[in-house]
C-alpha positions in Angstrom: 170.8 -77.3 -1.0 170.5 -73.5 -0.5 172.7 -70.9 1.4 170.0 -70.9 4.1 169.7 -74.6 4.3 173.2 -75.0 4.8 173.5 -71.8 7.5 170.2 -74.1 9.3 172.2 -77.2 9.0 175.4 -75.7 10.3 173.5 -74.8 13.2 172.3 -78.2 14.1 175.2 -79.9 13.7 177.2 -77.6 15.7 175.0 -77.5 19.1 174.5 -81.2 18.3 179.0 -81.6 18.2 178.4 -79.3 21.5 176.1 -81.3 23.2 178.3 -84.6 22.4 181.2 -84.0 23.8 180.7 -81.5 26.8 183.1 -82.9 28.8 180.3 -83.4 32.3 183.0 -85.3 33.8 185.9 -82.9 34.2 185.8 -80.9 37.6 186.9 -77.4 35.7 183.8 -78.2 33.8 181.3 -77.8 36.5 183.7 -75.0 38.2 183.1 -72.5 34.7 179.2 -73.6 34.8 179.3 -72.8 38.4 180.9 -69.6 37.4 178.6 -68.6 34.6 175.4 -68.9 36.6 177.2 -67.0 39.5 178.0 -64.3 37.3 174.5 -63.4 35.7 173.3 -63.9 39.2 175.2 -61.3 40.3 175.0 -58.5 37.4 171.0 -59.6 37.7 171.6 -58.5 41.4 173.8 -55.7 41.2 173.4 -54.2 38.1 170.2 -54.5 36.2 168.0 -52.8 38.5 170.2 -50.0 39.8 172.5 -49.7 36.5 170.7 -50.5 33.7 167.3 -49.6 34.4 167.6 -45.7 34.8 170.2 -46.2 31.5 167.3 -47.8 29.4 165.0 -44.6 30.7 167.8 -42.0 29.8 168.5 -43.1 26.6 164.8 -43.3 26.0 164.9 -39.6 26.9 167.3 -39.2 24.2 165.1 -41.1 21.4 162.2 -39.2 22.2 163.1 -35.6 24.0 166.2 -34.4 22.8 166.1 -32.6 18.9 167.4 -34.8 16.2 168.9 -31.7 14.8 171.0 -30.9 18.1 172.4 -34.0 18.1 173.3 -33.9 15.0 174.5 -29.9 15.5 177.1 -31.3 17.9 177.9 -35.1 17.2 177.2 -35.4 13.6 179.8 -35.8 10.6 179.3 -32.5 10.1 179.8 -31.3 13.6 183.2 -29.3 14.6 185.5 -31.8 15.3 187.0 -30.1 18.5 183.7 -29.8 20.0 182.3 -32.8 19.2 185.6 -34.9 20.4 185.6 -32.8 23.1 182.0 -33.4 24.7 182.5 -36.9 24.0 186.2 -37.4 25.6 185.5 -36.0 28.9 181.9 -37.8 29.1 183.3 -40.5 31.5 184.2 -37.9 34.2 180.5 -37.5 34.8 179.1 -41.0 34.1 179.9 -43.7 36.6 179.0 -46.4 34.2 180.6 -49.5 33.2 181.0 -50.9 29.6 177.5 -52.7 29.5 175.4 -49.5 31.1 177.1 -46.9 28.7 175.3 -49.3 25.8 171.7 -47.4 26.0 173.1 -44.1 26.0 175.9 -45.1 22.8 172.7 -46.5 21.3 170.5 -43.4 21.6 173.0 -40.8 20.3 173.9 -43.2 17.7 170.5 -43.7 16.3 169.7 -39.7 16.8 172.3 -38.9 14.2 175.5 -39.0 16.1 178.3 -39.5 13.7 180.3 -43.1 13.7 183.4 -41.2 15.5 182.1 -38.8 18.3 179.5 -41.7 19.0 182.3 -44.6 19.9 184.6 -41.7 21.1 181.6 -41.7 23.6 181.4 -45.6 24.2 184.9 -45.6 24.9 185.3 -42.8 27.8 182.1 -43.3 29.4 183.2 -46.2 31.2 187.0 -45.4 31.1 187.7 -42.1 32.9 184.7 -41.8 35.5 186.3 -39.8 38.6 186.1 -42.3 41.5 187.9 -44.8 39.3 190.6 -42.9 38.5 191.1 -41.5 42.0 191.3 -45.3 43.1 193.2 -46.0 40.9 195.9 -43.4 42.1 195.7 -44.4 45.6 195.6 -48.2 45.0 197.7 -48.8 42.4 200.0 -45.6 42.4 199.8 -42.0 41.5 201.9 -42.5 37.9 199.6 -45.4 37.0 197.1 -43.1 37.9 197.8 -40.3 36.0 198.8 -42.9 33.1 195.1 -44.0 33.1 193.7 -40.7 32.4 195.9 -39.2 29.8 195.6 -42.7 28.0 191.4 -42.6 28.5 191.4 -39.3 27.4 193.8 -39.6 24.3 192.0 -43.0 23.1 188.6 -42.2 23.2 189.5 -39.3 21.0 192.2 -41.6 18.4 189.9 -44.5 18.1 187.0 -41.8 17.4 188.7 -40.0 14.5 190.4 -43.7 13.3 186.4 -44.8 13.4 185.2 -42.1 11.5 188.2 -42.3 9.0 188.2 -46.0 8.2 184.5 -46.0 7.8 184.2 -42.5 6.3 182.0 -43.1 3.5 179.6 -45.9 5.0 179.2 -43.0 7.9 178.8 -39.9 5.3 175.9 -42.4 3.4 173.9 -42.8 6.6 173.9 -39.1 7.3 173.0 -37.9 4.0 170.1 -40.8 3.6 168.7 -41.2 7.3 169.2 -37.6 8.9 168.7 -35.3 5.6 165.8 -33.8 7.0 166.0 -33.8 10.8 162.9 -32.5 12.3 162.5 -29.1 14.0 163.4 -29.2 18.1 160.3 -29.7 20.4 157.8 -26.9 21.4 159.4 -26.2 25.0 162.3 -24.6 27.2 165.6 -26.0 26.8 166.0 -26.2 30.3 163.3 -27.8 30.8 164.4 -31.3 28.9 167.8 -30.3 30.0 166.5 -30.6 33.9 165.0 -34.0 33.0 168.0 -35.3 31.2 170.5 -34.2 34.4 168.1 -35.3 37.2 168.1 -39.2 35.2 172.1 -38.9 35.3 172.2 -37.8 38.6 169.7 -40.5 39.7 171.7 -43.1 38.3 174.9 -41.7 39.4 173.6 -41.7 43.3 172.2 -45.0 43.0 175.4 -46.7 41.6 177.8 -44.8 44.4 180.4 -47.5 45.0 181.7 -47.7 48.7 185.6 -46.5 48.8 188.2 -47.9 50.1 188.5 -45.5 53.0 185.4 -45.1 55.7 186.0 -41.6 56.4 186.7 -38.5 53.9 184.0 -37.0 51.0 183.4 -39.7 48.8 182.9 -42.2 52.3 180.4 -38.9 53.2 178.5 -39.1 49.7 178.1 -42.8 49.6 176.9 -42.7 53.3 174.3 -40.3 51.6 173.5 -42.0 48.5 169.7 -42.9 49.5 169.0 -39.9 50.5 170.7 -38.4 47.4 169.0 -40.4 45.0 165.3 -39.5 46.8 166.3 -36.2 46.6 166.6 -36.6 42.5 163.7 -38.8 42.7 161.6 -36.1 43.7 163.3 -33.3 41.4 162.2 -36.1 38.5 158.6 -35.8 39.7 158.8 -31.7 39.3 160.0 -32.6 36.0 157.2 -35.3 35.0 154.5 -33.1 36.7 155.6 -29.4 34.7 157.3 -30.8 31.3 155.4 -34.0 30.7 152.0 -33.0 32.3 151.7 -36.3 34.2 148.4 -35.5 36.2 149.3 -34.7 39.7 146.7 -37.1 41.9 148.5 -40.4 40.7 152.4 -38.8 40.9 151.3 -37.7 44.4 149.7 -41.5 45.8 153.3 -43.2 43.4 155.3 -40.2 46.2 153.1 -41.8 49.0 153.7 -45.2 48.2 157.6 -45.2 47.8 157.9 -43.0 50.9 155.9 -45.9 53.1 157.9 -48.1 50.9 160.9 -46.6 52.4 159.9 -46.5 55.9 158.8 -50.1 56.5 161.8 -51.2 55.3 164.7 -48.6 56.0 167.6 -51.9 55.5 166.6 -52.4 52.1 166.8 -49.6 50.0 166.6 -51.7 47.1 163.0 -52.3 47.3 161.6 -48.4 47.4 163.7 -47.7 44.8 162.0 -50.8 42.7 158.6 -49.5 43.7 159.8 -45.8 42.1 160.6 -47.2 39.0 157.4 -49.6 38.7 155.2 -46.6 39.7 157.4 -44.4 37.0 156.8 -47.2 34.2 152.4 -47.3 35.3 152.8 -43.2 35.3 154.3 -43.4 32.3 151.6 -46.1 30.6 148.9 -44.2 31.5 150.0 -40.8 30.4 149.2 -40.5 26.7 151.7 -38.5 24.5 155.4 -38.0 24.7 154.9 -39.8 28.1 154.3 -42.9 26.2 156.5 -42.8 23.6 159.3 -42.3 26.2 158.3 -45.5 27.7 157.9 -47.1 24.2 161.7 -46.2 23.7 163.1 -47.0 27.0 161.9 -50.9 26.2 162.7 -50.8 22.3 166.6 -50.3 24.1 165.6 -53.0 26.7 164.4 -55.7 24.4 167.4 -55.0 22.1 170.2 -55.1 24.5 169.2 -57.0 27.7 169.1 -60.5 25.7 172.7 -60.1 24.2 173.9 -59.2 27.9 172.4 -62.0 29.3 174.1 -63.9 26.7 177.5 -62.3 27.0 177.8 -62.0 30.8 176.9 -66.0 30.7 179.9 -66.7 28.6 182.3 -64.5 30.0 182.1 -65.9 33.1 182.4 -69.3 31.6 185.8 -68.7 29.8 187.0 -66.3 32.8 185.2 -66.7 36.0 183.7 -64.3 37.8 185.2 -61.1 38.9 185.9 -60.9 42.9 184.9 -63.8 44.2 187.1 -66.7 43.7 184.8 -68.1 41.0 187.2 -69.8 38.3 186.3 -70.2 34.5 187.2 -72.8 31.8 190.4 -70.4 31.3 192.3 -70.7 34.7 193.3 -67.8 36.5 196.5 -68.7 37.3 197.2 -69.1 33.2 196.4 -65.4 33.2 198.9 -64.2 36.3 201.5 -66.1 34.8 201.1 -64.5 31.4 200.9 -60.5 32.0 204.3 -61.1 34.0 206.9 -58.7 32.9 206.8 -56.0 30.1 206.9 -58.1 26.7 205.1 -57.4 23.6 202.8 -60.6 24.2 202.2 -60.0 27.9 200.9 -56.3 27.1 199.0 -58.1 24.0 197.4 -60.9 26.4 197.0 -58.5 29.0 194.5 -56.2 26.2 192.9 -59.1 25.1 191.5 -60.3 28.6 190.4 -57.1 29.2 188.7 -56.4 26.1 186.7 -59.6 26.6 186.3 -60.2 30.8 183.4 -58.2 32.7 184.1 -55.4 35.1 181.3 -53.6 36.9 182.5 -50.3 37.8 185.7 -50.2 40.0 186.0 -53.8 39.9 189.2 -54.0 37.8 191.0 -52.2 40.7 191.0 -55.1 43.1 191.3 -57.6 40.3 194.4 -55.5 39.1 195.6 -55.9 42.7 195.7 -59.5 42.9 197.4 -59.8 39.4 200.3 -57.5 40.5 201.1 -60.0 43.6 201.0 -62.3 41.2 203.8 -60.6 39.0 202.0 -58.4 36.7 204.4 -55.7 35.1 203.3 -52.2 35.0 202.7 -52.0 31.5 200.0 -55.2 31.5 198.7 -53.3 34.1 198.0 -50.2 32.2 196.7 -52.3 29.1 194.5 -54.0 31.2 192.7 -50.7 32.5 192.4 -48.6 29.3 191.1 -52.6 27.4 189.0 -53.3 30.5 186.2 -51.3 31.9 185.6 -49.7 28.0 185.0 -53.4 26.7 184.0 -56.7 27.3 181.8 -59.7 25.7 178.8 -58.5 26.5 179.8 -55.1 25.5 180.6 -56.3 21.7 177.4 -58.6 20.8 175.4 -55.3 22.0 177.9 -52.9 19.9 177.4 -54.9 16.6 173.8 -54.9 16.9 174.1 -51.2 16.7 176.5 -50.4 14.2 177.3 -53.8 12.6 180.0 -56.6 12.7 182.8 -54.8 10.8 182.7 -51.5 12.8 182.3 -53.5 15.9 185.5 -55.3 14.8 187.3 -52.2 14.0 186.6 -50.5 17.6 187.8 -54.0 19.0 191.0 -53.7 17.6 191.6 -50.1 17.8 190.7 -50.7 21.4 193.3 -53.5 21.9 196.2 -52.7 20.2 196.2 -49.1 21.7 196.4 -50.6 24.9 199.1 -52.8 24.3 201.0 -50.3 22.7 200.1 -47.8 26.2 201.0 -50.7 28.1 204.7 -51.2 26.2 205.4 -47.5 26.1 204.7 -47.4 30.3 206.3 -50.3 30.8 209.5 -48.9 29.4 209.6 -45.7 30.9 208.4 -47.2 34.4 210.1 -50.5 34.9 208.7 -53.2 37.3 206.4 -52.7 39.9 208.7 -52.5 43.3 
């Protein structure tokens, strides 16, 4: 029997074991099932369209409009390391993303010559230091833990970049020298131009995302009161883009303007659905423009066939092993297991603490109230920190989709960098800090 016959057979007898013994009977059982389908229902909700959607489009932006050759200026091997580590650290502050949505952007740098180190430099902060988080964080949980957060965001993205790019030096060097030798010459048009398209995405996602804060009075409470009529603002500034940079003809942008805007009136409670009907009318604009208009939507679903099916998978299991997020919805692995575990400041609570971190789920600013619960529980403060910086930078999802793009053994290495940096955060903070009181 061959190695393939045996993989095939391996296969077979393992869902076959699976489907045996699933133990139908046990109430727990049906509780993490529960809790699995609740969970995709809700990043299907929450997420996909208003998330991961513009994320597919940006990073399509950066397959198709953004110069090989710049990239590769500014986040390739070659690239000045200050710079490069630099850009990439401080990305977070201006993405509101969580560790799934940072995926498409991680994947289109990568791919446009991005070097192994400023690239997962990138995945980690994007996620990790966005500013609303943080500020939360302060508020919530205390201004030390706070502060704690950011240095330690900041500091890891840029370690676990330059541990990336040195334990996987030569495999990165190889793929520059034999994929990006001869980067191709930067597109025909005004920087600004494909810079005004790339910021009004960003900002389009960032308006759409705009979490409620805690407080219902004060800036941010003023911005997300606004964050409808912020994103239409940046819906329109993308149609001055599409209309003068991708030439889309100006009769069908107008009637796709018309039709959102009626969209918007009939149904002023439901935001949701005008925004829908602006990115079904981008996609037809798109599909019926030929030229770079195409190929951008070509690339924005090469990422969405790729990554959406290895979510879906991972945000199914996660929430089968831990339940899901903020509602009370327990997995296989009960909660209470987990409180009990991250109490105090040990090695192994900091360790457990990085672990379910790195592999639970949190949407943006989710892992604040979860973090909440788990300190009234008796979470020490240095669990606590390990389970930010391990957190909202990784999760199950997060990996299948990571090894798809760079492979299983990088993948791996990230993981662990990821993880035992927090637990050693979390051990150092819980030193100097004590108990929470």
């Amino acid at each position: 029997m061959g190695k393939n016959e045996i993989k095939s057979l391996s296969w077979i007898l393992g869902f076959f074991l699976l489907a045996y013994f699933l133990p139908l009977q046990h109430v727990r059982f049906h509780e993490a099932v529960i809790a699995a389908v609740t969970l995709v229902q809700w990043y299907a909700r929450e997420h996909v369209l208003l998330c991961l959607v513009p994320a597919f489009f940006i990073a399509g932006v950066i397959a198709v409009f953004v110069s090989q050759a710049a990239v590769i200026k500014y986040f390739g091997v070659a690239a000045k390391k200050w710079l490069s580590y630099s850009l990439a650290a401080v990305s977070g502050t201006l993405l509101a993303v969580c560790s799934c949505t940072v995926l498409p952007l991680f994947s289109g740098i990568y791919r446009r010559g991005a070097g192994l180190g400023p690239a997962t430099a990138f995945l980690y902060s994007g996620p990790a230091i966005n500013i609303l988080a943080i500020i939360l964080t302060a508020r919530i949980l205390g201004f030390e833990l706070g502060i704690a957060r950011v240095v330690g965001a900041v500091g890891f993205s840029i370690v676990i970049g330059l541990l990336m790019h040195l334990i996987h030096r030569r495999e990165d060097q190889e793929r520059s020298t034999i994929e990006f030798a001869d980067s191709e010459q930067d597109i025909g048009r005004p920087l600004w131009q494909t810079s005004l398209h790339f910021v009004v995405l960003v900002l389009l996602l960032v308006a759409a995302t705009w979490g409620k804060p805690a407080d219902s009075s004060g800036f941010w409470y003023v911005v997300f009161s606004r964050k409808w009529l912020l994103t239409a603002v940046f819906g329109l500034l993308l149609a001055y883009s599409l209309y003068t940079m991708l030439k889309v003809r100006l009769a069908p942008l107008l009637l796709t303007i018309v039709l959102v805007a009626a969209l918007a009136i009939m149904v002023p409670t439901q935001p949701l659905i005008p925004f829908v009907g602006g990115m079904i009318g981008l996609v037809v604009l798109l599909s019926i423009t030929p030229g770079e208009p195409q190929e951008w939507l070509q690339a924005s679903w090469g990422f969405a066939r790729q990554i959406l099916p290895l979510l879906a998978a991972g945000v199914l299991v996660a929430g089968f092993l831990l339940g899901t997020p903020g509602n009370g919805s327990a997995g296989i692995i009960p909660s209470s297991w987990i409180a009990r575990a991250v109490g105090g400041n040990s090695l192994l609570a900091n360790l457990f603490a990085s672990v379910v971190g790195a592999f639970m789920y949190f949407a943006t600013l989710t892992e604040i109230p979860i973090l909440q619960g788990l300190v009234a529980n008796g979470m020490g403060q240095g669990p606590a920190l390990a389970l930010l910086l391990a957190g909202p930078a990784l999760s199950l999802p997060n990996m299948l989709v990571i090894r798809s793009v760079i492979g299983t053994r990088k993948t791996i290495t990230f993981v662990v960098l990821v993880i035992c940096m927090s637990t050693l955060s979390g051990l150092i903070y819980g030193a100097l800090f004590g108990p929470f009181v």
